[in-house]
N, C-alpha and C positions, 0 to 999 in steps of 0.2 A: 497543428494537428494535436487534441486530445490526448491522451495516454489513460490508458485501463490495466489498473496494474492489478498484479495478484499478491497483495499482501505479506500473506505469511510465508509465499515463497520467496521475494526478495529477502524480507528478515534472515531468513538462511543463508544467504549469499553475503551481506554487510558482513563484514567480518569484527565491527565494532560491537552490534548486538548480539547478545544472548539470547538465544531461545528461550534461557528459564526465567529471563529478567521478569515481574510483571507488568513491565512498562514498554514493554518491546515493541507495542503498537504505537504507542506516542513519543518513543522516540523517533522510529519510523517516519510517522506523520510532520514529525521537525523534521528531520532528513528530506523529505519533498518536496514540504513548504521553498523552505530553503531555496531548493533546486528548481523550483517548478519557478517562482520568482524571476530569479537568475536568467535561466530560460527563457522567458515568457510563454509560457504555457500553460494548458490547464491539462488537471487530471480527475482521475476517480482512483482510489485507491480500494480495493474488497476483503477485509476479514474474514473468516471465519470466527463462530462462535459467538457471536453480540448480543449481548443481553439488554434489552428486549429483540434487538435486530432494528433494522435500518439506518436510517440516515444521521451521523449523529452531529449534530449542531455547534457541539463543543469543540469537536474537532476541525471541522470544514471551514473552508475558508473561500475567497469567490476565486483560488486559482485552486484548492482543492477540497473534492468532495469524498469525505470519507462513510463510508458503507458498511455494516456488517451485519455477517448473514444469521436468519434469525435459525429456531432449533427445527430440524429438519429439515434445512436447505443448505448446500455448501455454497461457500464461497465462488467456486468453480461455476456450478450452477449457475449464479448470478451472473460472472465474467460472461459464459457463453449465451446467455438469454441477451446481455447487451450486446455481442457482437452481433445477435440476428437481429435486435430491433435497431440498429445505428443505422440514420439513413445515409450515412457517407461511409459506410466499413474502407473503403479506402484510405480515408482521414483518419483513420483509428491506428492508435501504436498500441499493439497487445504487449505489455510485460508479463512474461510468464517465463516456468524451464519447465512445463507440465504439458506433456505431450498429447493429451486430449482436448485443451483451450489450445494449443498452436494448431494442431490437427484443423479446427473448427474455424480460426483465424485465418490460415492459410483457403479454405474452402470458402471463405467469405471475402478472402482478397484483403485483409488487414495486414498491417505492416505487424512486423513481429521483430520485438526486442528482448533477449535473455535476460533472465533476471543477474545473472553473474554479469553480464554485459554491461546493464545502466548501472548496475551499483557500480562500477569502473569506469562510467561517465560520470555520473555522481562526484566520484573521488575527484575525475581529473579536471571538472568543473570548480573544483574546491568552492561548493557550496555545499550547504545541506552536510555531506560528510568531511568538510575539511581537508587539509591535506594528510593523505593517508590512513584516512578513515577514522580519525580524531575520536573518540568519544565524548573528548573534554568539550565537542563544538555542539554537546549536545545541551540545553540547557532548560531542565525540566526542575519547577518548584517544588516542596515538599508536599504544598497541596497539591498540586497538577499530579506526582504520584502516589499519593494519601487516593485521590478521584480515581486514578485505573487500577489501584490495588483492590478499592471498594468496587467498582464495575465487575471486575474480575472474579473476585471473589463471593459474588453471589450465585446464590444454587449450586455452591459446592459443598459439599459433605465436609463434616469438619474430623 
């Protein structure tokens, strides 16, 4: 079964990353990889705020597709548009804690996982976050974050 996860709300819940980190998303995206591997499974993972928005190549891999939403559509947005167009919503594991995508999951019959939840399958799979949510098991190059500090920081006001 899939997994659609909600990005920037798990990040909240890993207790390894930082909200203010600028790499919080690619460490994220290693923390899945990782896991989704391990598992055998596939996923989609949804940001918010992507500049340009969509699909982004650099990140995805054939066990995960990372997403992010373009300006004037959220994240959430996204998560719920793919819960109605999934033709197996049964088959679908919603990662969220945001009670208007569970709301919408639950109404479409998808299975629902708390973001606090798999981040503590995560841990206790000791992939992806290691044991006890390791940071040091994260392992992003100077370019790899040189790339999402530059992503990031465009169209921001200086």
């Amino acid at each position: 079964m899939p997994f659609l996860i909600d990005g920037h709300n798990l990040i909240g819940k890993v207790n390894s990353i930082s909200m203010q980190s600028s790499a919080k998303e690619a460490e994220l995206v290693a923390m899945l990889r990782g896991y989704l591997i391990g598992a055998k499974k596939k996923g989609t993972v949804v940001f918010d705020c992507g500049m340009p928005g969509g699909t982004s190549r650099l990140l995805s891999t054939p066990n995960l597709k990372v997403l992010f939403a373009s300006a004037g559509v959220s994240a959430d947005d996204i998560i719920i548009d793919r819960i109605y167009k999934a033709q197996n919503p049964n088959g679908l594991i919603v990662v969220t804690s945001d009670n208007a995508i569970k709301r919408e999951a639950k109404y479409k019959r998808c299975q629902h996982r708390d973001s606090a939840k798999f981040a503590q399958d995560m841990r206790n799979h000791k992939l992806g976050l290691g044991r006890g949510g390791d940071k040091s098991d994260v392992k992003l190059s100077a370019n790899e974050v040189a790339e999402w500090e530059a992503l990031f920081s465009q169209g921001k006001d200086d």
